[in-house]
C-alpha positions in Angstrom: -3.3 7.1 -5.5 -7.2 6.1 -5.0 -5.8 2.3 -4.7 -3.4 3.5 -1.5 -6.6 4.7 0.4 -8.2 1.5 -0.4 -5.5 -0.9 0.7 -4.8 1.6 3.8 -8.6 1.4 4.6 -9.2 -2.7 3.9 -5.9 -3.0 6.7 -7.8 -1.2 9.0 -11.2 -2.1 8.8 -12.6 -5.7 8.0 -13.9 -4.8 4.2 -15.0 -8.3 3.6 -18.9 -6.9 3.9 -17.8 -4.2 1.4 -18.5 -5.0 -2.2 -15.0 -3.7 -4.1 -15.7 -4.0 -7.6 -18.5 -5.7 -9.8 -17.8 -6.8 -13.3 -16.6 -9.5 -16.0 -14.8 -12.0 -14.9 -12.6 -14.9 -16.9 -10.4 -17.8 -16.2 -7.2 -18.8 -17.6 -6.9 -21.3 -20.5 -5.8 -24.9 -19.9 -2.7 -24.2 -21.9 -1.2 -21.5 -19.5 -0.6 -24.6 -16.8 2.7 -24.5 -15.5 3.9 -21.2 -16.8 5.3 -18.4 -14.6 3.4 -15.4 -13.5 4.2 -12.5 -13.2 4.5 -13.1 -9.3 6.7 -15.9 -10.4 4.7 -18.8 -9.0 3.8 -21.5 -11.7 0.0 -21.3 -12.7 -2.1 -24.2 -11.4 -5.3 -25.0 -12.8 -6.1 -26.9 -9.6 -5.6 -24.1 -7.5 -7.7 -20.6 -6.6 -5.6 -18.5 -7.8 -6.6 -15.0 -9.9 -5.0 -12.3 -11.8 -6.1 -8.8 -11.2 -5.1 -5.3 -12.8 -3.7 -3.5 -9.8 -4.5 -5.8 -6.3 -0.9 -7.2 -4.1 0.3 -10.4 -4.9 -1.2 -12.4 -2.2 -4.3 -10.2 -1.8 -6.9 -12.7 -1.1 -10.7 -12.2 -2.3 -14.1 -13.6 -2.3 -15.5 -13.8 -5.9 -19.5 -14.1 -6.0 -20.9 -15.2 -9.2 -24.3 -12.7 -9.1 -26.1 -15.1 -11.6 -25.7 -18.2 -9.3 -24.9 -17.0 -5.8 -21.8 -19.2 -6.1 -18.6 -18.2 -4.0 -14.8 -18.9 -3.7 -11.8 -17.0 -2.4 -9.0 -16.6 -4.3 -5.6 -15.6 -3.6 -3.8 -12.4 -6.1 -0.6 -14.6 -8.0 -0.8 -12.8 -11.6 -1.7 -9.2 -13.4 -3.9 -8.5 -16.3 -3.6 -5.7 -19.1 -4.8 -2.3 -17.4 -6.5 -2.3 -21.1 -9.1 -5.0 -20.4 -12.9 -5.4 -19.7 -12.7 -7.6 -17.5 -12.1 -7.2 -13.5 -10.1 -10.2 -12.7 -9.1 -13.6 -14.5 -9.5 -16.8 -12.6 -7.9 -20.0 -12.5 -10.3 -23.0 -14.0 -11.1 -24.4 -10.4 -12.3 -21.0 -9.4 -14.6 -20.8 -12.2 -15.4 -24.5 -12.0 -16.6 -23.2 -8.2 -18.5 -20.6 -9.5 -20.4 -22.7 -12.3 -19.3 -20.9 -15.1 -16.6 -22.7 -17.3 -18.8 -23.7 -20.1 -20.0 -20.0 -20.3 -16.5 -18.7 -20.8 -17.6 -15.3 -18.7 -19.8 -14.3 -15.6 -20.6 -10.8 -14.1 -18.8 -10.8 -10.4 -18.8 -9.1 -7.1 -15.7 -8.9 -5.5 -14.9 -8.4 -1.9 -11.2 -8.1 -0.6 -11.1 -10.7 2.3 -7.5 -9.2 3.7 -4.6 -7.3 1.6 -1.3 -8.3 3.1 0.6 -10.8 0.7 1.7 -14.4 1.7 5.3 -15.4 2.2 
């Protein structure tokens, strides 16, 4: 129910200033290129795409790696286990952008840039 509010407050007010969630984040393997996900788009490793637990397909957000100061906005295309310890899962451009593929992991802000999905 909390995650209504939120998406009914980020519509109404420009949240972009607002810090949403800070944690782990991950990218995708090179061998999930080209498979489905679960918003049925084909993965692109070349694209800035991200999978998060509960955000709309579409849902676009700016990632900030805190060790760096990198950024890059992503757009939501795929979910994540509700089970893991991470906050999102990026695609290898996006981590490429933030400067952390050879780390495997990097602690993230995320700030929701606007929550209504593509077409």
């Amino acid at each position: 129910m909390n995650w209504i509010y939120l998406l009914l407050f980020v519509t109404l007010f420009n949240t972009s200033d607002v810090i949403f969630q800070r944690g782990k984040a991950s990218y995708y393997a090179q061998s999930m290129n080209g498979r489905r996900t679960a918003s049925g788009e084909r993965y692109c490793s070349d694209s800035l795409t991200a999978a998060h637990v509960r955000l709309p397909f579409g849902t676009r957000v700016q990632v900030r790696n805190i060790k760096n100061d990198s950024l890059v906005v992503v757009r939501i295309t795929d979910r994540m286990a509700a089970s893991t310890t991470r906050i999102i899962d990026l695609s290898w451009a996006a981590a490429k952008k933030l400067n952390f593929v050879r780390d495997g992991l990097a602690q993230v802000e995320l700030r929701l840039i606007d929550s209504i999905p593509q077409k």
